[in-house]
C-alpha positions in Angstrom: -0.6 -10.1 39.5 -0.8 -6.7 39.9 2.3 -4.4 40.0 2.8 -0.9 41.8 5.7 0.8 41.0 6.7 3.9 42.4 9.9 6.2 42.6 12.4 4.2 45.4 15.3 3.8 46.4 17.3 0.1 46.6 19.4 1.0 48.9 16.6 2.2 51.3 14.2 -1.1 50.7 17.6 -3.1 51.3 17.7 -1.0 54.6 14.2 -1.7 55.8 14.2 -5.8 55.2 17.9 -5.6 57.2 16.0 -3.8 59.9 13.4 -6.3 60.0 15.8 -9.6 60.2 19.0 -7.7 62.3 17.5 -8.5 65.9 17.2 -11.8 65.3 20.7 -12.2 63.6 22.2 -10.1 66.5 20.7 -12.6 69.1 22.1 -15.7 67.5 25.8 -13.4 67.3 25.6 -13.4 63.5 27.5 -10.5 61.6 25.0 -8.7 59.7 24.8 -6.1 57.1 24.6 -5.0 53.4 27.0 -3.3 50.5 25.8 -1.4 47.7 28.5 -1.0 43.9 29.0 2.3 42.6 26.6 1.4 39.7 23.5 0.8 41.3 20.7 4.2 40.4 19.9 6.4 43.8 16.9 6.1 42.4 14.4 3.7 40.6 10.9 2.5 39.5 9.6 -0.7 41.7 7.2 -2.0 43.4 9.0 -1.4 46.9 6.6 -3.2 48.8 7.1 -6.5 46.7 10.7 -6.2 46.4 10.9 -5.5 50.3 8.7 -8.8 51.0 11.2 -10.8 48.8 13.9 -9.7 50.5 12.6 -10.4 54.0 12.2 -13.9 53.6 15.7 -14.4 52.1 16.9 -12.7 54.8 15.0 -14.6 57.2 15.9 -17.9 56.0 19.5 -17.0 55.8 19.2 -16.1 59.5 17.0 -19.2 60.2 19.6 -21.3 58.8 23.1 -20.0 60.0 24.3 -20.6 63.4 27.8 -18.9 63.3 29.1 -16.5 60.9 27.1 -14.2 58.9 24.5 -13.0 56.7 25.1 -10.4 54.3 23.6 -8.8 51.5 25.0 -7.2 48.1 23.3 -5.1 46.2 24.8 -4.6 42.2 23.4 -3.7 38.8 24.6 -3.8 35.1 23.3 -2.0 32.3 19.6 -3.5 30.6 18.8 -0.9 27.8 17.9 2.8 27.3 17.3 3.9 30.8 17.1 0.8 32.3 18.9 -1.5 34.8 19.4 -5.1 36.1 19.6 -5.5 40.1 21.2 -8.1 41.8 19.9 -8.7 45.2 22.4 -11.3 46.6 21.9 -12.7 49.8 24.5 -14.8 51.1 25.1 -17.1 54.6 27.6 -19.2 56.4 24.9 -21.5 57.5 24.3 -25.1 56.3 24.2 -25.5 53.1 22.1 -27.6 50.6 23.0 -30.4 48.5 22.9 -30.1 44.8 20.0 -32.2 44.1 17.9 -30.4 46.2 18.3 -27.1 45.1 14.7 -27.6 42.7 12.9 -28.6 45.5 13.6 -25.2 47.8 11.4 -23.7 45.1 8.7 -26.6 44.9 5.7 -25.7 47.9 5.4 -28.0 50.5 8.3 -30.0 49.6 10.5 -30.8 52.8 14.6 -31.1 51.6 16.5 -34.6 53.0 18.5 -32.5 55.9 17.8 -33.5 59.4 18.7 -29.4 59.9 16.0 -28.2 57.6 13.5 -30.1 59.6 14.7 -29.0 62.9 13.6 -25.5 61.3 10.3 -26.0 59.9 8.7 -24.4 57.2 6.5 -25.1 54.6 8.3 -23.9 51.6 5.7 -21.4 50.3 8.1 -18.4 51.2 10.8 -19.1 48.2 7.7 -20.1 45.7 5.9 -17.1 45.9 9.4 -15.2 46.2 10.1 -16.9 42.8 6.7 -15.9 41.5 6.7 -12.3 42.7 10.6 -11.3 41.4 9.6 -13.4 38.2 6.2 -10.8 38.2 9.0 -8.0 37.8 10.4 -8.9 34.7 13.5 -10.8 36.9 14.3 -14.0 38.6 15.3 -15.8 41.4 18.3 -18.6 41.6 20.3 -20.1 44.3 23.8 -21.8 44.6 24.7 -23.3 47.4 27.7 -25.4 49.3 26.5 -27.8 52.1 28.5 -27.0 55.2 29.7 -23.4 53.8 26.5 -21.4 52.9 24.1 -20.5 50.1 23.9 -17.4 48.2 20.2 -16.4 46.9 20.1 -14.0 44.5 16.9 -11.9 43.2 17.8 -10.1 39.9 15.2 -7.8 38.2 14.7 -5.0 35.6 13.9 -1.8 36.7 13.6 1.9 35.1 16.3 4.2 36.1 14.7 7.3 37.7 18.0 10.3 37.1 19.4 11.9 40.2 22.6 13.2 41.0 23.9 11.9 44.6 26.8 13.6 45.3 29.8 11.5 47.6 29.2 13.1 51.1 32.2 15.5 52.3 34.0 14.3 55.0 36.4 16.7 57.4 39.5 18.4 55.8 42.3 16.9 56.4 41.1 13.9 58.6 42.9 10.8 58.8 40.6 7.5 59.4 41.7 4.0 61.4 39.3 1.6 60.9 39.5 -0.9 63.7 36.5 -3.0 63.0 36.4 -7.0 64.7 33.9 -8.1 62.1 35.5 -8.5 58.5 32.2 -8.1 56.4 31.6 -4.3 58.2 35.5 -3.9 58.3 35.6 -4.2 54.3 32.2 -2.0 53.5 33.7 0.9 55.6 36.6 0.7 54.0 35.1 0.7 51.0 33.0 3.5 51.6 36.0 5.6 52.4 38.1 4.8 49.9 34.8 5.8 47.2 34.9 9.0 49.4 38.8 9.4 48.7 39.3 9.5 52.5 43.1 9.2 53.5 43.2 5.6 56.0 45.8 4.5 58.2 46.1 1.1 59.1 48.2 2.2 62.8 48.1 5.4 64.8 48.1 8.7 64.3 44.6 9.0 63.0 42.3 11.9 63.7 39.4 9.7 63.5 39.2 6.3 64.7 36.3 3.5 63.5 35.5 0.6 65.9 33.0 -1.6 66.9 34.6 -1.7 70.6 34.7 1.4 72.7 37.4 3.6 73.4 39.9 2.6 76.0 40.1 5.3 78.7 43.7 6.1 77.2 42.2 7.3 74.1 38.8 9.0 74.9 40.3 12.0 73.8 40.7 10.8 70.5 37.7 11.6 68.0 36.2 7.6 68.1 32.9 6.4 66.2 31.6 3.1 67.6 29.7 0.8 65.6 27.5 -1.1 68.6 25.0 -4.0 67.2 23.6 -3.5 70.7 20.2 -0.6 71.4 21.0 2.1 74.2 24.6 2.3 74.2 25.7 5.7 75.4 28.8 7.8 74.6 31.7 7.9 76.8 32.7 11.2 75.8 32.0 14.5 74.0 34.3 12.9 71.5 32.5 9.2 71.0 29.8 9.1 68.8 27.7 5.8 68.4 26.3 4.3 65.2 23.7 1.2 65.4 24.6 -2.1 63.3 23.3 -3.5 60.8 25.4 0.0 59.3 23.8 2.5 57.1 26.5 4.8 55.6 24.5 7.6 56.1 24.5 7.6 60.0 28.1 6.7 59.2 28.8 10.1 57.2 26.6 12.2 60.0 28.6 10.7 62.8 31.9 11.1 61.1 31.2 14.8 60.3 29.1 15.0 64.1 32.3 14.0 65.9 34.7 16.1 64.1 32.5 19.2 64.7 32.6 18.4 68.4 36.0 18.7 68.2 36.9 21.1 65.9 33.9 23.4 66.6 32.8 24.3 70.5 31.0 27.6 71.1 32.1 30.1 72.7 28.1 30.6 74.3 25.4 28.0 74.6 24.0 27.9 71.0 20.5 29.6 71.4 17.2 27.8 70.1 15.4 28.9 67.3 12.1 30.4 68.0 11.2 28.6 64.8 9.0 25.9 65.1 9.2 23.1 62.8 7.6 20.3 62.1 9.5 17.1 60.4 7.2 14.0 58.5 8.9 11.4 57.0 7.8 7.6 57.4 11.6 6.3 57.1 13.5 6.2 60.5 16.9 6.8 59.4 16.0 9.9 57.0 14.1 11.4 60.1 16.6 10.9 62.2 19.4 12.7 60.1 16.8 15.6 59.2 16.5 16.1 62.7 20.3 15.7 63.8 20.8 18.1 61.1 18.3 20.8 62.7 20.2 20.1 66.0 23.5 21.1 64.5 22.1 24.1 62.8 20.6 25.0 67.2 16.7 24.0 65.8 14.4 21.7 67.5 11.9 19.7 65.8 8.3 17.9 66.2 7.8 14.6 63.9 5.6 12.7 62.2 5.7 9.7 59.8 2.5 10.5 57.4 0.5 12.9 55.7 -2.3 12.2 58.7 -0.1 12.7 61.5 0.9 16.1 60.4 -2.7 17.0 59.6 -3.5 16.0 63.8 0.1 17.8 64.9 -1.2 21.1 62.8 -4.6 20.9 64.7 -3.1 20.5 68.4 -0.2 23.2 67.7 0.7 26.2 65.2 3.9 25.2 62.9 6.2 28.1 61.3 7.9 25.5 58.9 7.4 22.1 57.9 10.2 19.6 56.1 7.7 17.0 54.1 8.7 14.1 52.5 6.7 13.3 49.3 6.3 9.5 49.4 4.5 8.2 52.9 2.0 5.8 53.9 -1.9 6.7 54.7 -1.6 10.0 53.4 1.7 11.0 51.6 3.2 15.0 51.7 1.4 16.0 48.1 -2.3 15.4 50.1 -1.4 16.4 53.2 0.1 20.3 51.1 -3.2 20.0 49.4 -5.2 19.5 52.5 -3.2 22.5 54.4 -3.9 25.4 52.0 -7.3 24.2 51.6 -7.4 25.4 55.1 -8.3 29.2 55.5 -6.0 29.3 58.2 -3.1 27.5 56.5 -3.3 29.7 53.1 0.1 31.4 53.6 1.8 29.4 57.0 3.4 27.3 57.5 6.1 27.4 55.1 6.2 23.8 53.5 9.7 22.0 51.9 9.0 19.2 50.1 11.9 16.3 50.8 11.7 14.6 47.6 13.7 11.5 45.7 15.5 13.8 43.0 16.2 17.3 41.7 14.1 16.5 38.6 12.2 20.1 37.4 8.7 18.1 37.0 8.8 16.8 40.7 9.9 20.3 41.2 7.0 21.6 39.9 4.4 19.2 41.2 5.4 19.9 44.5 4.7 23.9 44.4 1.4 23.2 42.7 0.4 21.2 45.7 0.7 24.3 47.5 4.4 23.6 49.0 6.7 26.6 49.0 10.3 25.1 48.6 11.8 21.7 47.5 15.1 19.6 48.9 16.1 16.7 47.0 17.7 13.8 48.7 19.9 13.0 50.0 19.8 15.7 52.8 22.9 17.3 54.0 23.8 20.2 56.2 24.3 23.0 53.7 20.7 21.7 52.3 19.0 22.0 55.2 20.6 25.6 56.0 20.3 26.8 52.8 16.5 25.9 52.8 16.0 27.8 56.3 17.7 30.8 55.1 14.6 31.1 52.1 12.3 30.3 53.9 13.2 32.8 56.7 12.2 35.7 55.1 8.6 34.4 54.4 8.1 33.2 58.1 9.3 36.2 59.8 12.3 37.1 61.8 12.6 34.0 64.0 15.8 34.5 66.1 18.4 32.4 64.8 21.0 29.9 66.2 23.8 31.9 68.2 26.8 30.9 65.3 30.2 28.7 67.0 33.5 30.1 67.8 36.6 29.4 67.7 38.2 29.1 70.9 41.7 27.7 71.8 41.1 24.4 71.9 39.5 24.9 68.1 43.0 25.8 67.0 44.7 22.8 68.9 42.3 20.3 67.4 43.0 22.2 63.6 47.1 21.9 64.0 46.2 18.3 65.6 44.4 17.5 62.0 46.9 18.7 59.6 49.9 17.0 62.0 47.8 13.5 61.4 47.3 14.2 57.9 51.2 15.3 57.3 51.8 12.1 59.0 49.5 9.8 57.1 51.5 10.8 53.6 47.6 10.5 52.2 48.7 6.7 51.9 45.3 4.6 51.7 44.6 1.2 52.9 43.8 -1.8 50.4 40.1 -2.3 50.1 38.5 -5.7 49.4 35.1 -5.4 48.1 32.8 -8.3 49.6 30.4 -8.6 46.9 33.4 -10.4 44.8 34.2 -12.7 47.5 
């Protein structure tokens, strides 16, 4: 079998399978979601699109098979040699079960298991088999253990070569205090987690200056700063102070909303912030990275056009004239090196637009690969606001003299909300709440 490894990241592919399987959990009311250990590399070699298909069909099975509960998915590594790495892809259910005799057979094809259940469901088998081969393709394995009545955990483990990057732990807003008032205990426990890795200072009863749910603020408290984790699509803020974040979680939607809802607070202009003249293009063929690029640009008082490949921003260039263009380096079709390559071959695109390259890591070779392709400026991931401004500010120069964003204010609400954050924080005596990690459970 061939193998196609490329630069990834396991987080990401854990991201896409979720998205894949979540609608289906969230119809049957199942808790869905995924936690990654502080030891698992930002960055990796893999064959994503392999790794992705295996995890899909665990997934799907898991969800198949579980009628209450949830499905959940740890991702862990340990040390496996000079720049190398085991993963452990674990994904685990509350559904039926399977005997201990049976557990050979899930990987046989076309075998059928002795559960009245399993034959409800259907299925021919295949999907675990050629899991098995394909993870056993990539130097790993796959093995299952199982309770009947309680769940099965299936877990994928493979070697992979560890790709250096530095990912920094996102900043979160001075002095804030965090309640985390979360129904579901799986998401309860990975956003604690999260903040306690982020040394956030949680309190486990009011005052907090920032309050985590998956319920909406009562109309008591929709002046407190609230972020609302909502499983359901369309759900729309109740105030300027009420952020929402889709489920199955993704911390970094998490960290923009966090810092999103504190600005809103902290932060409202004095005058309407004025759009940039500037007009940019963003193309990136992940959702969730787009969607932060362009809630960053937002902030910052930019609008942006998007695309998701090398093609689409070829067709968007032909149809309208782009000042600066955020390009991410890995898409499908035609990914950002071609599509750099393909602009400056253009007499009219020698000089403009200005190109950044969004790239996996800071390494000096990627660096150098992407100015060669004719891209002016490179942002590793992942992208945050100082990133994203700092990139604008080179790049202004080059472009022009675009008019930019009209900078915030202070005004006196500003310096209520300030005092109200040092009060909570005084308050909170920086004591943090226990965390239980749910990969040990």
């Amino acid at each position: 079998m061939d193998l196609y490894p490329e630069i990834a990241s396991p987080a990401l592919i854990v991201e896409d399978a979720l998205d894949l399987v979540a609608t289906a959990a969230l119809m049957k009311n199942l808790e869905i979601g995924y936690v990654v250990a502080p030891e698992v590399p930002e960055r990796v070699m893999i064959d994503s699109s392999r790794l992705r298909q295996v995890l899909m069909n665990l997934l799907s099975n898991a969800v198949k098979f579980t009628e209450t509960g949830s499905v959940t998915l740890a991702l862990s590594a340990e040390p496996a040699g000079d720049r190398h790495v085991r993963l452990f892809f674990a994904v685990k259910d509350s559904g039926i079960g399977i005997e201990g005799d049976q557990l050979e057979k899930l990987f046989k094809p076309f075998q059928q298991l002795d559960s009245t259940s399993r034959r409800r469901h259907g299925g021919t088998g295949l999907g675990l088999t050629i899991s098995r081969h394909l993870v056993r393709a990539m130097q790993g394995d796959l093995f299952v253990g199982s309770t009947p009545g309680k769940g099965s955990t299936f877990t994928a483990s493979l070697i992979c070569e560890v790709v250096p990057s530095e990912t920094p732990l996102p900043e979160l807003p001075k002095d804030a205090v965090f309640r985390v008032a979360i129904s579901r205990p799986w998401t309860r426990n990975v956003v604690e987690m999260l903040l306690a890795r982020s040394h956030a200072t949680m309190q486990s009863e009011t005052p907090a200056t920032i309050v985590i749910s998956d319920s909406p603020p009562p109309k008591e408290l929709r002046n407190q700063l609230w972020i609302e984790l909502s499983p359901q699509p369309g759900v729309k803020s109740v105030s300027r102070m009420h952020r929402i974040v889709p489920l199955p979680l993704k911390p970094r939607l998490l960290w923009l909303a966090i810092n999103d809802t504190a600005e809103s607070a902290a932060v409202r202009p004095a005058v309407t912030v004025a759009q940039s003249d500037l007009r940019i293009l963003v193309a990136d063929d992940n959702a969730v990275n787009l969607k932060v690029v362009i809630s960053l640009l937002k902030r910052l008082g930019y609008n942006a056009a998007t695309a998701v490949n090398g093609l689409e921003v070829l067709n968007a260039m032909a149809r309208e004239e782009f000042d600066l263009i955020f390009m991410d380096i890995q898409m499908p079709e035609m990914d950002g090196l071609e599509a750099a390559r393909r602009i400056r071959a253009n007499e009219l695109w020698h000089e403009k637009p200005w190109i950044i390259a969004l790239t996996a890591n800071a390494m000096s070779s990627d660096r150098d690969e992407c100015l060669k392709a004719g891209m002016n400026d490179h942002v590793p991931k992942p992208v945050g606001l100082k990133q994203i401004g700092d990139a604008l500010a080179r790049a202004r120069p080059a472009i022009g003299n675009p008019a930019p964003p009209v900078e915030p204010q202070l005004s006196e609400d500003v310096l209520q909300s300030n005092q109200l954050l040092k009060l909570a924080a005084a308050v909170a005596h920086t004591k943090t709440t226990p965390v239980v990690d749910p990969s040990r459970n």
